[in-house]
C-alpha positions, 0 to 999 in steps of 0.5 A: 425339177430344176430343168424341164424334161430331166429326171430325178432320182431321190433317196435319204441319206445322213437324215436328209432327202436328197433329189439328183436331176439329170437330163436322162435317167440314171442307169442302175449301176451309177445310182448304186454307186451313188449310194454306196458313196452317200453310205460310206460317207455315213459310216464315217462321219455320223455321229449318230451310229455307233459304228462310225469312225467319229464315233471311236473318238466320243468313246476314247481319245486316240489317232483315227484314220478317217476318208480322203475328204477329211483332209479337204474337211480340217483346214476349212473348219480350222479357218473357220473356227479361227474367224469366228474365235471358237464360236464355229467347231468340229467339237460342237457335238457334245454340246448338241447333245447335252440339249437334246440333239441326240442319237436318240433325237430326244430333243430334251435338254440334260442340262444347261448349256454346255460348251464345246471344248477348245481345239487347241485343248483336244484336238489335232487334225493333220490331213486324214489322221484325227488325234485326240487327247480325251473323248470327243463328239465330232459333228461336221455337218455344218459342211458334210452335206455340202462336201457329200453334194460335191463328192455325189457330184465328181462320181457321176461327172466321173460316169460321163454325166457332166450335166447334173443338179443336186437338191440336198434338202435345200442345199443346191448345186448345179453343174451347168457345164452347158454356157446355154443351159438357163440359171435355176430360179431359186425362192429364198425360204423366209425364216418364219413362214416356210409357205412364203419366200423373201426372195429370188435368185439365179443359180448357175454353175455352183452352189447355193447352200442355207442355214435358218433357226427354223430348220431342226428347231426344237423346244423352248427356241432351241436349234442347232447353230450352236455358239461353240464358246458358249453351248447356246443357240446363236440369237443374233441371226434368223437365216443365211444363205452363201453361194460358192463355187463348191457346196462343202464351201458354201454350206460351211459359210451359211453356218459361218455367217451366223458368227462372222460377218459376211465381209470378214469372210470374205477376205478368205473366201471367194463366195456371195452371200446374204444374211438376215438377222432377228431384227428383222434388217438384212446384209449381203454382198454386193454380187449375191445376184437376187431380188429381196422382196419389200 
């Protein structure tokens, strides 16, 4: 529990446990809606159900109208996967399949790895209206689960609750509308002992979201952050973290860190952040606000 005394109304939702905190409970109406944002969310962009719109896309090329977050969702990633020259993509999810992330979670490898098809090849993203040019397997959640932190967010300041914290598995946002209200302590999980910490920092008002190869971790050193370019797990970097004024930024960074160095970042984003790579040295920025432990 972030504050003492608040209150925390918890549900799953895109395979993920989600803990929202407030200072009183929530009345049902808003949990419902809640809900029915983190469903319509689903519905549109899991690629693990069938009946998604992103699913339309890996069963046929096509123009495919997707929600209003979309168009907030395409100039990120473009950015992104222009920064990281292909390596961080939208079209990652056929390659996560093809090493066993699938609809089926078999976590078994149907080959080597595979990768992902170019965007400029594929793909055209203009504002909500996805094109494609032959079937694709759209994966956004390097930045979905911190876009639906912030869509979760704006429904309940739109119902009155301006005070709020928002505990996505591990990625975080914290309204703190309140200048008195006290920063949240947050322990830096270390990448190979999730019982220990690496660190500590304080989260005020915005978000503190993470990336780690332990996390969805399977078989023989597989797990999820895939070099786009290659279809293979990025090995150079263990763990990341990026702190951002929105969790769709933030969460988005702490994937792009394990590709582009978080300097270069920098001249496009205003975030901090943290890298720690496999070697076992660590790199951040000078205002990422925290205590690393020797």
């Amino acid at each position: 529990m972030p504050h003492p005394g608040w209150t925390e109304f918890s549900f799953d939702g895109i395979g993920t446990r989600w803990e929202i905190s407030t200072p009183s409970p929530l009345p049902g109406r808003h949990r419902r809606r809640l809900l029915e944002v983190v469903a319509d969310y689903d519905a549109a962009w899991s690629r693990f159900r069938p009946d998604s719109l992103v699913a339309g896309a890996a069963r046929q090329p096509g123009s495919f109208q997707l929600p209003a977050g979309a168009a907030a969702l395409g100039p990120l990633y473009g950015t992104l996967y222009r920064l990281s020259n292909g390596a961080m993509t939208p079209l990652i999810g056929g390659s996560l399949e093809q090493l066993g992330y699938d609809a089926a979670y078999s976590l078994r490898p149907a080959g080597p790895p595979l990768p992902a098809p170019r965007w400029e090849d594929v793909l055209d993203w203009d504002g909500t209206v996805l094109t494609t040019s032959k079937p694709v397997v759209i994966d956004v959640g390097a930045a979905g689960k911190g876009q639906l932190a912030d869509l979760l967010s704006a429904e309940l300041l739109a119902g009155g609750i301006g005070e709020h914290f928002i505990d996505a598995s591990g990625d975080l946002l914290n309204s703190a509308p309140d200048p008195g209200t006290a920063p949240v302590e947050v322990a830096l999980e270390h990448p190979y002992d999730s019982s220990r910490a690496i660190g500590m920092i304080s989260l005020g008002a915005g978000a503190l979201c993470a990336s780690a190869a332990n996390r969805r971790a399977w078989g023989d050193g597989l797990h999820h952050v895939l070099d786009g370019s290659t279809g293979a797990p990025v090995r150079t970097v263990v763990a990341s973290w990026a702190m951002a004024g929105t969790a769709m930024v933030a969460d988005a960074l702490a994937t792009a860190l394990f590709f582009v160095e978080g300097a270069r970042l920098r001249e496009e984003f205003d975030f901090s952040w943290l890298t720690v790579y496999t070697d076992g040295h660590a790199e951040y920025s000078t205002d990422f606000e925290g205590v690393l432990f020797s």
